[in-house]
Backbone as JSON, one array per atom type, in Angstrom:
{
  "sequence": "XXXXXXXXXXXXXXXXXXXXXXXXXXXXXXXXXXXXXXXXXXXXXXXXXXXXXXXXXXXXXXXXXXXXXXXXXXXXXXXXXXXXXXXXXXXXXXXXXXXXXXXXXXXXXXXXXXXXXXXXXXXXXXXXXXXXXXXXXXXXXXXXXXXXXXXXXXXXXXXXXXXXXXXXXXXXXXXXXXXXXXXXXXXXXXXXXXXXXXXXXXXXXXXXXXXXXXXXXXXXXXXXXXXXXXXXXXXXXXXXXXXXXXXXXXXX",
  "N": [[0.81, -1.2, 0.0], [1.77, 1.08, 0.74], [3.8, 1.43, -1.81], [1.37, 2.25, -3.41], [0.23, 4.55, -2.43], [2.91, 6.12, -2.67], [3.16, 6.55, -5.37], [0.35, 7.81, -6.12], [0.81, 10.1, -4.77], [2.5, 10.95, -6.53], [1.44, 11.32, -8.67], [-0.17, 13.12, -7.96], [1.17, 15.35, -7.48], [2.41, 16.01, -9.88], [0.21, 16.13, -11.47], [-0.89, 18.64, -10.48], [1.48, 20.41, -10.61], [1.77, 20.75, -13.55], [-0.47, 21.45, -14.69], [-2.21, 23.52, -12.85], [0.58, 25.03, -12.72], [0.55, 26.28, -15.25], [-1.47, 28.27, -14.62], [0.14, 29.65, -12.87], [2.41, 30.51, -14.43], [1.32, 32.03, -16.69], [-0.21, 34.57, -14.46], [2.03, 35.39, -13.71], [3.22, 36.79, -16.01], [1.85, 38.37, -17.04], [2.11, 41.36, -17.12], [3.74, 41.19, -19.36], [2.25, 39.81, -21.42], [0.18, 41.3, -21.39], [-0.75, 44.4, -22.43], [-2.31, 46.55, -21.84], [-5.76, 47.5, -20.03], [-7.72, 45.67, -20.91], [-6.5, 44.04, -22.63], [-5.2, 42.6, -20.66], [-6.81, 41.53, -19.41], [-7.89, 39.62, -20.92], [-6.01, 38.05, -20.91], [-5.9, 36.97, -18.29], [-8.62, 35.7, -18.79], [-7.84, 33.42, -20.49], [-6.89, 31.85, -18.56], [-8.7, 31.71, -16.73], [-11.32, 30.26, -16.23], [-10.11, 27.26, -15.55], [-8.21, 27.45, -13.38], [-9.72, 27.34, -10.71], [-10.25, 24.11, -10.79], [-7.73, 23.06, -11.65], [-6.44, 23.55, -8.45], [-7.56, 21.62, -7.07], [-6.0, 19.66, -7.48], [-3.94, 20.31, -5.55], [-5.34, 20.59, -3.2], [-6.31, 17.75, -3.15], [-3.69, 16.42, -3.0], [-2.79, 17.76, -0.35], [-5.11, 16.31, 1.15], [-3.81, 13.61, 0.84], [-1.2, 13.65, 1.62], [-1.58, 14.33, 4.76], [-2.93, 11.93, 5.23], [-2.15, 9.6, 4.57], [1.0, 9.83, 4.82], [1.83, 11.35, 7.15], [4.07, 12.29, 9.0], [5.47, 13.22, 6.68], [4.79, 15.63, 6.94], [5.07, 17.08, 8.99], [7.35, 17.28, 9.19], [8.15, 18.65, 6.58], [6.74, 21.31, 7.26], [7.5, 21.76, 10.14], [10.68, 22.15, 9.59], [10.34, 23.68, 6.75], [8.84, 26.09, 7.21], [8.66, 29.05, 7.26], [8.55, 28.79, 3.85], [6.2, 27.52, 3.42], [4.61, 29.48, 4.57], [4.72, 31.72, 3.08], [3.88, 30.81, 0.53], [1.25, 30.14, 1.11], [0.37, 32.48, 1.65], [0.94, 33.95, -0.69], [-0.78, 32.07, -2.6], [-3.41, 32.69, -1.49], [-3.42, 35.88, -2.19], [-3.12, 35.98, -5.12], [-5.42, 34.63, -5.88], [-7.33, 36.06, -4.62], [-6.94, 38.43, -6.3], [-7.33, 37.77, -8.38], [-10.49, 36.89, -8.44], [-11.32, 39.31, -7.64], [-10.96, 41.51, -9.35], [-13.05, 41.99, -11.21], [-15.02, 43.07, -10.29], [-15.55, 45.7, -9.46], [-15.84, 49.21, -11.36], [-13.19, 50.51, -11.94], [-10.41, 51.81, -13.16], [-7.93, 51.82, -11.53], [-8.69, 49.98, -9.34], [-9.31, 47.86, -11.08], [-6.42, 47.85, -11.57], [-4.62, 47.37, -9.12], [-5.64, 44.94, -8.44], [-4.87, 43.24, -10.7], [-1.43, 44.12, -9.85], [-1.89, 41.83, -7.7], [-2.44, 39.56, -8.88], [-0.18, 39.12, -10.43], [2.08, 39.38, -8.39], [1.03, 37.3, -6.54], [1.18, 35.61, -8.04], [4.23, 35.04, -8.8], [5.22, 35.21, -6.28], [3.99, 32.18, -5.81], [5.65, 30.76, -7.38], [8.18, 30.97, -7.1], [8.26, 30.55, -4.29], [7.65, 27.37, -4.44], [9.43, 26.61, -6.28], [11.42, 26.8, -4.5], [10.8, 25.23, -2.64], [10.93, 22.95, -3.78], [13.57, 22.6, -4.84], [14.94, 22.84, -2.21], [14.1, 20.07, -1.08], [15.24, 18.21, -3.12], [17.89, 19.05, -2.84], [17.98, 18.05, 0.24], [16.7, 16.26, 1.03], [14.46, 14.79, 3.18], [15.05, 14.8, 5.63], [15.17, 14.5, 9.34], [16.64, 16.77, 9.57], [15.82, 18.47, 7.98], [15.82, 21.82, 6.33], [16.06, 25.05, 5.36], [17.74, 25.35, 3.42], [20.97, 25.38, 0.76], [20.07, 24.82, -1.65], [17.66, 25.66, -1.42], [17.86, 28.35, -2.98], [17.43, 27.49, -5.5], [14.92, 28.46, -6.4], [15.09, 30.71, -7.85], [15.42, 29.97, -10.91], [13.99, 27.56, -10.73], [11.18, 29.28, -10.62], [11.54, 30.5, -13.03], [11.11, 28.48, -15.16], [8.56, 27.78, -14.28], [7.25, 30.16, -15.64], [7.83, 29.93, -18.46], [6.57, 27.89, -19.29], [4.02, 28.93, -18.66], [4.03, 30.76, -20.56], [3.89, 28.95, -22.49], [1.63, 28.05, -22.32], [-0.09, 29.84, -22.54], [0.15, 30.38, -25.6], [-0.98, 28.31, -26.82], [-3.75, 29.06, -25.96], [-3.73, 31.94, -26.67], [-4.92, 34.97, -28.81], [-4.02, 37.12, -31.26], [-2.13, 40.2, -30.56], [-1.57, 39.3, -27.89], [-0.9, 36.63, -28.59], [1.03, 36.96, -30.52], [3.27, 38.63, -28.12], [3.47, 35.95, -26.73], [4.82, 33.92, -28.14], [7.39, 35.31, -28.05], [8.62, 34.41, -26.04], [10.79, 31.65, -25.17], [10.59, 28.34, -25.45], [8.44, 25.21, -25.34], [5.47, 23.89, -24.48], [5.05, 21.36, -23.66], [7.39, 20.67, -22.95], [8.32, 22.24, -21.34], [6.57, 21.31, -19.61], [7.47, 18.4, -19.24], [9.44, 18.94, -17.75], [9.37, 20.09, -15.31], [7.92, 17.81, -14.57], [9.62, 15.94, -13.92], [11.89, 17.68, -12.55], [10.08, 17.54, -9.77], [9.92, 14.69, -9.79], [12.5, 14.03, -9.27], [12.51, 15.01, -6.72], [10.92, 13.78, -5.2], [11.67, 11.47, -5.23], [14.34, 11.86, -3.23], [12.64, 11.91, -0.78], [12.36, 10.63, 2.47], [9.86, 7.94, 2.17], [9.16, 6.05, 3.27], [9.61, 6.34, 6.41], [7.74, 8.02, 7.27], [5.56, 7.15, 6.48], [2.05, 6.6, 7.33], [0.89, 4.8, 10.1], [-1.16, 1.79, 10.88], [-4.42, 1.4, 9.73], [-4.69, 4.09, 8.17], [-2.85, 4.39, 6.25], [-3.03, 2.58, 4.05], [-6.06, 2.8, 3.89], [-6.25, 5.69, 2.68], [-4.82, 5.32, 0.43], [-5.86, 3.59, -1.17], [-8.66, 4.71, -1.69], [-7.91, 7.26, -2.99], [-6.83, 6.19, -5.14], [-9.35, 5.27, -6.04], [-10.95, 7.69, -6.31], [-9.22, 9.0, -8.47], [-9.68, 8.29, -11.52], [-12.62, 10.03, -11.46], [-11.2, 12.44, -10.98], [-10.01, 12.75, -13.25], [-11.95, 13.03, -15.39], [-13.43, 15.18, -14.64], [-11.88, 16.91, -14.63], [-11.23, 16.55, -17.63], [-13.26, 17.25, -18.65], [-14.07, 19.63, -17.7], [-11.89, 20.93, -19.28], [-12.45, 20.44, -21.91], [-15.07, 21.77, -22.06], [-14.47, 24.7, -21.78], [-12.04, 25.36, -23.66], [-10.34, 26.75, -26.03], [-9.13, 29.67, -28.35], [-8.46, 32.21, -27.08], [-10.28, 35.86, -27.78], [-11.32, 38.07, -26.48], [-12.25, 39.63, -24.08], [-13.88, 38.04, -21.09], [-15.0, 35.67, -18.81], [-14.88, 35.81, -15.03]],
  "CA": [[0.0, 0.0, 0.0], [3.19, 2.32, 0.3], [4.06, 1.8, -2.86], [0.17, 2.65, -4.5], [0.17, 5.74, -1.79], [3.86, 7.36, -3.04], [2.55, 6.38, -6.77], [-0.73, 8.71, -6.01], [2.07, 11.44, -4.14], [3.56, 11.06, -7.36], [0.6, 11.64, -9.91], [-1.24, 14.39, -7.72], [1.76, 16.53, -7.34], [2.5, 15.92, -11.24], [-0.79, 17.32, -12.07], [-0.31, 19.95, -10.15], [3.01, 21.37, -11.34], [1.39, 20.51, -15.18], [-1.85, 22.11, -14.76], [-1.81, 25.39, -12.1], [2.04, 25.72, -13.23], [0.33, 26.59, -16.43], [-2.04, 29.68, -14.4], [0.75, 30.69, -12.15], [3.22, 31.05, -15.14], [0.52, 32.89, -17.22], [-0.19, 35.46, -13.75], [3.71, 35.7, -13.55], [3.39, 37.17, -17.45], [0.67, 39.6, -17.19], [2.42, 42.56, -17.56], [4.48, 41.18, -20.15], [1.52, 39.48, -22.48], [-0.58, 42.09, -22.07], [-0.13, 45.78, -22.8], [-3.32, 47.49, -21.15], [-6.62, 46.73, -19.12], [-8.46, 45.07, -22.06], [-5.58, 42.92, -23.02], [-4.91, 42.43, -19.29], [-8.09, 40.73, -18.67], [-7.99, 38.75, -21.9], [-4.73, 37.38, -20.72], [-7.08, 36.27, -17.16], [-9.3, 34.73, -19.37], [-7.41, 32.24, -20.92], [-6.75, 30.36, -17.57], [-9.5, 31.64, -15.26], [-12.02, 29.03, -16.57], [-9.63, 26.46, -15.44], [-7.42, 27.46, -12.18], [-9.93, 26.34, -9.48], [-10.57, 22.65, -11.12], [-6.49, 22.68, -11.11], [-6.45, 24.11, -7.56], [-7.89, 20.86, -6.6], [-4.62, 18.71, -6.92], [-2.94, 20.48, -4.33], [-6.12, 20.21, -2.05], [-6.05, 16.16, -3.31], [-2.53, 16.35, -2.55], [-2.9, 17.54, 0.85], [-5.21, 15.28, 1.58], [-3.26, 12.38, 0.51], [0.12, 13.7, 2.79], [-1.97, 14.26, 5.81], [-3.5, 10.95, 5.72], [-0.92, 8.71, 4.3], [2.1, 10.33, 5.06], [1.88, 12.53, 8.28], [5.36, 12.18, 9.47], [6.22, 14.07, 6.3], [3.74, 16.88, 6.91], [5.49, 17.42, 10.26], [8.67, 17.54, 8.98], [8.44, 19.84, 6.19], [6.18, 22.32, 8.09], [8.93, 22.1, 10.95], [11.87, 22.48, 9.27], [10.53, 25.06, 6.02], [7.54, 26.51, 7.44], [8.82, 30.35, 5.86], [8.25, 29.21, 2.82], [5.05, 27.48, 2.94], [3.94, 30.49, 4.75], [4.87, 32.36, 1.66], [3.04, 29.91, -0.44], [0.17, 29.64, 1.28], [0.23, 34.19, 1.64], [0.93, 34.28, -2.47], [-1.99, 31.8, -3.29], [-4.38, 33.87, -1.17], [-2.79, 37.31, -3.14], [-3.22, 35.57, -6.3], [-6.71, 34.25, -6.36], [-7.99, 37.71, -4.48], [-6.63, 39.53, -7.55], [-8.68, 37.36, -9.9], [-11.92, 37.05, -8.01], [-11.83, 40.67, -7.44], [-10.76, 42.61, -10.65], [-14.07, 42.47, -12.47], [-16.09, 43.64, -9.06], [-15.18, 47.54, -9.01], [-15.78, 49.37, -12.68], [-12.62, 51.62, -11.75], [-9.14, 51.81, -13.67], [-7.47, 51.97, -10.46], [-9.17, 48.9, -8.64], [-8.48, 46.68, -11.8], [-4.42, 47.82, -11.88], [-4.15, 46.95, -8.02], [-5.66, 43.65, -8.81], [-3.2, 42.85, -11.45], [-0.6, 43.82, -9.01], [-2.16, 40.83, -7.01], [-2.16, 38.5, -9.7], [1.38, 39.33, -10.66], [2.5, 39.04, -7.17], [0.76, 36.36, -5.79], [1.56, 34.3, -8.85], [5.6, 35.32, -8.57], [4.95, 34.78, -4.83], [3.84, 30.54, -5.95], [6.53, 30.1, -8.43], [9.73, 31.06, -6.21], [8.17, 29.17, -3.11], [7.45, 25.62, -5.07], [10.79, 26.23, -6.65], [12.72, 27.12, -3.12], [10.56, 23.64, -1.71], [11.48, 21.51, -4.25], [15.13, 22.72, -4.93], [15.36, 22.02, -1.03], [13.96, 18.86, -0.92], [15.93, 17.96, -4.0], [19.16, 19.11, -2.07], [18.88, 17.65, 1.82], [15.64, 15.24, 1.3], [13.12, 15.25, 4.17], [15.29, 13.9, 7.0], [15.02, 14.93, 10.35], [17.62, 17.97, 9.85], [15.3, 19.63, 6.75], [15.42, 22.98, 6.94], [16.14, 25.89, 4.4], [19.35, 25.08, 2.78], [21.56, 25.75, -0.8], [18.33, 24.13, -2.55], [16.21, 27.33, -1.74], [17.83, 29.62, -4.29], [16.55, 27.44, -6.91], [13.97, 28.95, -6.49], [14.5, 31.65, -9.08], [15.93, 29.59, -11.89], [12.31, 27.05, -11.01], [9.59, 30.29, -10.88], [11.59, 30.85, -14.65], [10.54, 27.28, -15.96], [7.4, 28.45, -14.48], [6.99, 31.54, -16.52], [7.99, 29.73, -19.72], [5.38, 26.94, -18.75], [3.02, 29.8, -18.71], [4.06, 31.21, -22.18], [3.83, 27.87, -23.43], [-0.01, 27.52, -21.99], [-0.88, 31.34, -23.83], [0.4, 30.38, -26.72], [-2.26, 27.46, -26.71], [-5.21, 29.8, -26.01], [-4.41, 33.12, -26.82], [-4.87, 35.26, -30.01], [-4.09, 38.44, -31.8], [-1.54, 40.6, -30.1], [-1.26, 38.75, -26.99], [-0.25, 35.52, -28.81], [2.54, 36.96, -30.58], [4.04, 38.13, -27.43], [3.63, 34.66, -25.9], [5.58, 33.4, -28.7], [8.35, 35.46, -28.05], [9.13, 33.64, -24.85], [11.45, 30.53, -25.53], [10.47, 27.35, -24.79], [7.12, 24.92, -25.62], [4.27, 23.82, -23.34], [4.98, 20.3, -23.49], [8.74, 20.44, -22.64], [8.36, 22.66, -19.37], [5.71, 20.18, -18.63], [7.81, 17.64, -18.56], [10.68, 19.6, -16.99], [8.14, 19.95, -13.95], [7.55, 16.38, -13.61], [11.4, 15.91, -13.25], [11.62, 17.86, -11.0], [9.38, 16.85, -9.15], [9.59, 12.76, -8.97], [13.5, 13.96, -8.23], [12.28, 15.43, -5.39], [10.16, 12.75, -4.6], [13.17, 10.08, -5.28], [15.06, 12.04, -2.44], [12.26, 12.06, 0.32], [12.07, 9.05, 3.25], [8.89, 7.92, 2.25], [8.79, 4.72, 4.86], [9.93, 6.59, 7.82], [6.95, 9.0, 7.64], [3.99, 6.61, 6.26], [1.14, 6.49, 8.36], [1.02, 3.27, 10.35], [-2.16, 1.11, 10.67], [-5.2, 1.23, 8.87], [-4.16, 5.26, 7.61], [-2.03, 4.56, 4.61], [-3.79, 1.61, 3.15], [-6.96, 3.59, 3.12], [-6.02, 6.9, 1.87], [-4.11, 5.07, -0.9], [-7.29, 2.99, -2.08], [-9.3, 6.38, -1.52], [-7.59, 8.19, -3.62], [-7.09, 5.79, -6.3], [-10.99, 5.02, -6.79], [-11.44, 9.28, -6.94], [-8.82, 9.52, -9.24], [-10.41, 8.68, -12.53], [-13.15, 10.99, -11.54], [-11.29, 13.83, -10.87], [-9.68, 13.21, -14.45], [-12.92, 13.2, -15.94], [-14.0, 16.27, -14.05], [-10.92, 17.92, -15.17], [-11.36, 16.64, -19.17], [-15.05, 18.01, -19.11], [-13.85, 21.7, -17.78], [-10.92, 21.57, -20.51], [-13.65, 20.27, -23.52], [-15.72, 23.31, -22.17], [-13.77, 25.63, -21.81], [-10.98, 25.08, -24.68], [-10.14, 27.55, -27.4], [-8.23, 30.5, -28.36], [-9.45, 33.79, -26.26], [-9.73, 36.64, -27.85], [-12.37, 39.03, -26.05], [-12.58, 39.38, -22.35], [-14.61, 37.28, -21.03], [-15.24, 34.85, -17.35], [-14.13, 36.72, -14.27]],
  "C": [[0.86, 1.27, 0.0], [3.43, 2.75, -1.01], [2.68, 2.87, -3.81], [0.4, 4.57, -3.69], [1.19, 6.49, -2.66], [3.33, 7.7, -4.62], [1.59, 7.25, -6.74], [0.28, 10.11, -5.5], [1.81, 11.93, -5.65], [2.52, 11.65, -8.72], [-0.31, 13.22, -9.8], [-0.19, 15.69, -7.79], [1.75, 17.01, -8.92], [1.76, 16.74, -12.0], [-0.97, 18.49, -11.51], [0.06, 21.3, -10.67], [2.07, 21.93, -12.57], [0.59, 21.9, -15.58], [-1.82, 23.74, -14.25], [-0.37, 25.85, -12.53], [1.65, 26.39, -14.14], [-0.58, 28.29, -15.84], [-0.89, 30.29, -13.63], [2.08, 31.22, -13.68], [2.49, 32.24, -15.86], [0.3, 34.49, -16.11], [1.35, 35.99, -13.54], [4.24, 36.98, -14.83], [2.93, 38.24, -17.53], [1.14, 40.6, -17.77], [3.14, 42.75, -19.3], [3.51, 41.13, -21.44], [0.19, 40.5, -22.5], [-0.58, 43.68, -21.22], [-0.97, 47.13, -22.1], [-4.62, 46.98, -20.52], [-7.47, 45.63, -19.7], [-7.74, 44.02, -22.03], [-5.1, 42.18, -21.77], [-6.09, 41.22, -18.92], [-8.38, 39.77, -20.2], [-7.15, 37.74, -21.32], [-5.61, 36.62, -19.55], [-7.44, 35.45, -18.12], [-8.96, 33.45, -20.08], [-6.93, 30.98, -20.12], [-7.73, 30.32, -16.81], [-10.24, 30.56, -15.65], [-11.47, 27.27, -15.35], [-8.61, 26.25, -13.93], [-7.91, 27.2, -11.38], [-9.56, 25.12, -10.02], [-8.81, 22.14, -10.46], [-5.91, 22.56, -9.71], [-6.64, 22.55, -7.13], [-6.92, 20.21, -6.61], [-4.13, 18.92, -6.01], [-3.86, 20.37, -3.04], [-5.84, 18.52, -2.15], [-4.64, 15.76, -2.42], [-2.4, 16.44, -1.09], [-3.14, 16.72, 1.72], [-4.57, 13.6, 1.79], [-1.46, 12.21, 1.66], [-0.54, 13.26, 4.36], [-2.46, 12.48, 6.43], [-2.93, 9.51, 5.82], [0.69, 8.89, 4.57], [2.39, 11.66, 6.31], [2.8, 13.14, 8.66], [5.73, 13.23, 8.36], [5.87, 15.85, 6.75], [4.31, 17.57, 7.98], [6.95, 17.96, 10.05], [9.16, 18.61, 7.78], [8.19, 21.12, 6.43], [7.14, 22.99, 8.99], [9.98, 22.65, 10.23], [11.76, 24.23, 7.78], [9.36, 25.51, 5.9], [7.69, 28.21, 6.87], [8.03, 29.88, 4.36], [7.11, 28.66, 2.38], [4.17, 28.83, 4.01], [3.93, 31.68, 3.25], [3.91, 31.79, 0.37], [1.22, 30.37, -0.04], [-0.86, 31.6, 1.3], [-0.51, 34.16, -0.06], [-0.18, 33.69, -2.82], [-3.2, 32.76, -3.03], [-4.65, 35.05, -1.87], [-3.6, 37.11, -4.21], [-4.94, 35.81, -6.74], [-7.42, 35.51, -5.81], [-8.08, 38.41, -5.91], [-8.01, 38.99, -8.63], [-9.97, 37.52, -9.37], [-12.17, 38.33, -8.04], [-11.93, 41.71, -8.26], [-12.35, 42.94, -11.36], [-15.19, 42.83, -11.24], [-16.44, 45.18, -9.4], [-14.96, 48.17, -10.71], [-14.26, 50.68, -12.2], [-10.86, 50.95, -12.35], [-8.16, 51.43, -12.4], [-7.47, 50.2, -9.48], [-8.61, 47.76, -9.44], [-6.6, 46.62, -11.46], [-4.19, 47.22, -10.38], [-4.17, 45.42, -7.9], [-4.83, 42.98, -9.57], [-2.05, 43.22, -10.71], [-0.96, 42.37, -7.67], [-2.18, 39.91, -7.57], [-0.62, 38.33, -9.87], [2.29, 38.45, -9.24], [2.48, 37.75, -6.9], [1.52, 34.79, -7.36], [3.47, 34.17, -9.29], [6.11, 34.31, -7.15], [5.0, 32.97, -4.78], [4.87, 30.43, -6.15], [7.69, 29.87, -7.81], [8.99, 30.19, -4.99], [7.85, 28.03, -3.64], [8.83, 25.68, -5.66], [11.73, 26.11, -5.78], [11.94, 25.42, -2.33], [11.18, 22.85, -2.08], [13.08, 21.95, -4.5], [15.73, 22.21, -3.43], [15.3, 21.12, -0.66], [15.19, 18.08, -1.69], [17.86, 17.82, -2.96], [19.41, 17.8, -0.98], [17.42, 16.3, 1.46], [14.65, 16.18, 2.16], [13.62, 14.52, 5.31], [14.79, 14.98, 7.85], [15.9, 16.72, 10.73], [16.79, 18.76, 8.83], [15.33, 20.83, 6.8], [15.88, 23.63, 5.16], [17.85, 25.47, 4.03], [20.09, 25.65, 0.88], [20.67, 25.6, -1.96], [17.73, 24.66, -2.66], [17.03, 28.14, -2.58], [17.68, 29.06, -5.7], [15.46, 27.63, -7.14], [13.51, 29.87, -7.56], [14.45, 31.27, -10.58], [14.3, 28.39, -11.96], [11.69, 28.05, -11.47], [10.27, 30.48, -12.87], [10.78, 30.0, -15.67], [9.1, 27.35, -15.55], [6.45, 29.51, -15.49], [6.98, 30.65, -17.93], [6.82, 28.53, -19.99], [4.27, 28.19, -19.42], [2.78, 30.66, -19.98], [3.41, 30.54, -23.04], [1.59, 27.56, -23.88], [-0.54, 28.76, -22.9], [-0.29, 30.93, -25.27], [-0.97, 29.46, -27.23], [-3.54, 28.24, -26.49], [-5.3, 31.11, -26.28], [-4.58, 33.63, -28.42], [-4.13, 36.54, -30.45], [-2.54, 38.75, -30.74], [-1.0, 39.84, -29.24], [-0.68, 37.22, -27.28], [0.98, 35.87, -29.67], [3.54, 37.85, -29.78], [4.37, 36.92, -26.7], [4.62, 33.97, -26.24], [7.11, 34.08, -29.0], [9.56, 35.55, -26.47], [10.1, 32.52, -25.41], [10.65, 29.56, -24.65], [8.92, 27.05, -25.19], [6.96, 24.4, -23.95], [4.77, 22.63, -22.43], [6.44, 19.84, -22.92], [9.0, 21.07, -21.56], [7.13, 22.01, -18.62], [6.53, 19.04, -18.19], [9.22, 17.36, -17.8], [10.34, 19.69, -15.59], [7.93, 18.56, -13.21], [8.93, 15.72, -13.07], [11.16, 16.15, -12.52], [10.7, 17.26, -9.63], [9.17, 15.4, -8.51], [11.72, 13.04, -8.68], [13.2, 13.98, -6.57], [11.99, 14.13, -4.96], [10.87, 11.93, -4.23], [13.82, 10.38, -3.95], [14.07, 12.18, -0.76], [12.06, 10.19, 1.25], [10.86, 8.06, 3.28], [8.32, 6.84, 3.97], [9.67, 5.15, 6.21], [8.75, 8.01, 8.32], [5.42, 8.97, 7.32], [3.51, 6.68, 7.53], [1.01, 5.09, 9.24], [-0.79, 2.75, 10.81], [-3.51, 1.13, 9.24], [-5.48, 2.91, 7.82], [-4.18, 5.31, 5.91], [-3.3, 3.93, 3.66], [-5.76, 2.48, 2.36], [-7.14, 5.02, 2.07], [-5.32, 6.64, 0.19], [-5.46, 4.5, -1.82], [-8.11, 4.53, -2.41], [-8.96, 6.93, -2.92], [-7.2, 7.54, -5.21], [-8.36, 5.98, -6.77], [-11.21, 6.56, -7.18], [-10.92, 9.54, -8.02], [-8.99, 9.69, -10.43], [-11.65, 9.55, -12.64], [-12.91, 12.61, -11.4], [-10.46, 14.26, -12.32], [-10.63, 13.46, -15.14], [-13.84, 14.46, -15.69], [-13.01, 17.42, -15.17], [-11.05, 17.83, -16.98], [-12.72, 17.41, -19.26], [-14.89, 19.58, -18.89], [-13.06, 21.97, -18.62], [-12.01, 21.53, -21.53], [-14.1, 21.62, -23.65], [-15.66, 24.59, -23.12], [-12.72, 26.31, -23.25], [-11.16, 26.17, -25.99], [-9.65, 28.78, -27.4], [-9.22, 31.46, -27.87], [-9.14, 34.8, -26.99], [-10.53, 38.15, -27.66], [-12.13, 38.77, -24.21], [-13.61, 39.0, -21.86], [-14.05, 36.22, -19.28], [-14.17, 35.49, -16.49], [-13.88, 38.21, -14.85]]
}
């Protein structure tokens, strides 16, 4: 049951990275892919549709540490609780900005909001890159803490950003798609630059000194298998939707 549990770790973080990597690189861009309030909120539109549904891996995810893996939950909290305070600040930032921009008809109200998108989605990119560069470094022993591993943090939030190019290039149009395309780098190749990362990390944490012991693991691992083809099927039905090049402002 260890094994099915790290195997679920290993698929929820994955989609994750894949998926929201794709809205926080895009909020990371803003300023860059688009030029004024119009084009600003076009640029929104091409992920808002889609950033809760994604949102949900890292809730999945949670669930799946807490219940199967506690010991780790204790130990990365302990040792690099900065920077999921930072994380957990920036998402807040982030998703404010979006929920709130199209509330208030005022020039002013929108631009502060896009400084909250910007932010908060800067804010993700460097803390998931300073986690996993640290994990990557020391693991998840008992000594974890902030180490040489957190300043990859800036060289990750980049493969973020280009992630996020990669995803506007895929939905946007007109203006805003040929700056997207003068980012380097495709969609599909900082996707699977992400999942590297990522099952490194994974490779370097203790998993069996921080499983859950009795009847814990075993369930959270079944659990979360049986959900998991429904929450792909959740997630293919909001892409079908949703899907196609933006080029009006539009949801949120």
């Amino acid at each position: 049951m260890e094994m099915l549990a790290v195997a679920m770790m290993a698929v929820f973080t994955a989609g994750y990275l894949v998926l929201a990597g794709a809205d926080i690189g895009v909020g990371m861009l803003l300023p860059v892919l688009g030029r004024g309030q119009r084009e600003r909120r076009v640029v929104i539109a091409s992920f808002a549709p889609f950033f809760l549904a994604h949102e949900v891996w890292l809730v999945a995810l949670a669930g799946i540490t807490a219940g199967a893996f506690p010991g780790l939950e204790h130990r990365l909290l302990e040792g690099l609780f900065p920077l999921f305070a930072v994380l957990l600040v920036a998402w807040v930032v982030r998703d404010m900005g979006l929920w709130l921009r199209g509330r208030v008809e005022s020039a002013a109200w929108r631009g502060g909001c896009d400084v909250a998108v910007v932010a908060g989605s800067w804010g993700l990119a460097l803390a998931w890159g300073s986690l996993l560069g640290t994990i990557v470094v020391a693991g998840g022993g008992p000594e974890s803490g902030l180490n040489v591993g957190s300043v990859l943090g800036l060289p990750l939030a980049l493969l973020f950003a280009v992630h996020g190019a990669g995803f506007a290039r895929l939905r946007s149009a007109g203006a805003v798609l040929e700056r997207a395309r003068r980012v380097p780098g495709r969609f599909e190749v900082s996707a699977v630059a992400l999942v590297v990362v990522a099952l490194v990390a994974g490779w370097r944490l203790p998993w069996s000194q921080v499983a859950s012991s009795g009847t814990g693991l075993a369930a959270t691992a079944v659990m979360t298998a049986v959900l998991l083809p429904l929450l792909l099927a959740a997630q293919a039905l909001v892409w079908r939707t949703f899907w196609g090049r933006v080029d009006s402002p539009s949801y949120l």
